[in-house]
C-alpha distance (Angstrom), angle and dihedral (degrees) to the residues before:
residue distance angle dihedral
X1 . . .
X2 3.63 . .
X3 3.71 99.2 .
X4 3.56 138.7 -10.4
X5 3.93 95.9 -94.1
X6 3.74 85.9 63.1
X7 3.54 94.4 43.1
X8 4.00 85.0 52.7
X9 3.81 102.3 46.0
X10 4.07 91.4 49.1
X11 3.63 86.9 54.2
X12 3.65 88.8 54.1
X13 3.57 94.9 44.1
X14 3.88 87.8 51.8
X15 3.87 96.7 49.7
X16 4.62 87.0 48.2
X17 3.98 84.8 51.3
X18 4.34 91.7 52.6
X19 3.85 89.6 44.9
X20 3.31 86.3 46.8
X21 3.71 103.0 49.5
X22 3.60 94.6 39.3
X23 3.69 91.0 56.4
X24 4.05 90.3 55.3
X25 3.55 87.9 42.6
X26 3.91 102.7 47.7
X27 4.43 86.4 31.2
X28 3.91 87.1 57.7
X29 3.79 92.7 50.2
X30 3.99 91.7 48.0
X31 3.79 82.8 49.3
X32 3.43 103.1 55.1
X33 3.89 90.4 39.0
X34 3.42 86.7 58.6
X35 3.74 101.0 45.4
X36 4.02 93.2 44.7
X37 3.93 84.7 49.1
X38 3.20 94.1 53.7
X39 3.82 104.3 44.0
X40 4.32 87.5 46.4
X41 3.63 114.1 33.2
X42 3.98 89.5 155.3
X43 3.70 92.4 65.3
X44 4.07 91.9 40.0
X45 4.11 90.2 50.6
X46 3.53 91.7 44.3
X47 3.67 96.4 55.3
X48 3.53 108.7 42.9
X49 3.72 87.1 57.5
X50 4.23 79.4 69.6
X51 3.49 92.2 59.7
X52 3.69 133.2 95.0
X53 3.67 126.6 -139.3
X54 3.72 98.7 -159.2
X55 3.64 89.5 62.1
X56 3.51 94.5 49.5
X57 3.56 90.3 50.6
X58 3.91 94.2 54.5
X59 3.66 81.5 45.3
X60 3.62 94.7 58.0
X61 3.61 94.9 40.0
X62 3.78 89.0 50.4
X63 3.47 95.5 60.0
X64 3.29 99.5 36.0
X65 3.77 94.7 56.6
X66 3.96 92.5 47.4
X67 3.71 92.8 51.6
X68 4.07 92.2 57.1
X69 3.44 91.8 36.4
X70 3.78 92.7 62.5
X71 3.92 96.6 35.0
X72 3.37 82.5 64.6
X73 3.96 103.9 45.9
X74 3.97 80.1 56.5
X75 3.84 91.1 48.7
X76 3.68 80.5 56.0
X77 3.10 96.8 47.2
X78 3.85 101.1 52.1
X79 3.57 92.8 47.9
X80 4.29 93.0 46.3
X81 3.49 105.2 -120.3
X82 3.99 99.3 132.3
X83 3.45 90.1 174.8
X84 3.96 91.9 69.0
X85 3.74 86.7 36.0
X86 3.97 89.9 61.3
X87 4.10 88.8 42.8
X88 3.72 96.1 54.6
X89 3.87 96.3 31.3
């Protein structure tokens, strides 16, 4: 990069492409959930009857739990304190 204000705008430009992509990416899946859900409720009745909500709940709770967890060891980690980035890590 030439300077840091180049540096700085590419890594904005960068971060507006991912959000971006991810929202045509996770949109088209939503979309075509929707679509096949709509054409074949049989199928889509007929399985969620198979599922389990206590596992989805653990699920949910796993992931949510991880994802705060590390948020925070970065937190940590910006602000120096290694032994709160150890703890949440």
């Amino acid at each position: 990069f030439k300077d840091i204000g180049q540096q700085r705008e590419s890594c904005i430009l960068g971060m507006w492409l991912f959000v971006a992509q991810e929202i045509m990416f996770f949109g088209g899946l939503l979309a075509a959930y929707t679509v096949y859900r709509a054409y074949h409720p049989v199928p889509f009745t007929i399985g969620s009857t198979h599922l389990n909500m206590w596992w989805g709940l653990l699920n949910t709770f796993v992931l949510l739990t991880s994802s705060f967890t590390m948020a925070m060891s970065v937190r940590a980690a910006m602000t120096g304190n290694s032994k709160k980035l150890l703890r949440w890590m």
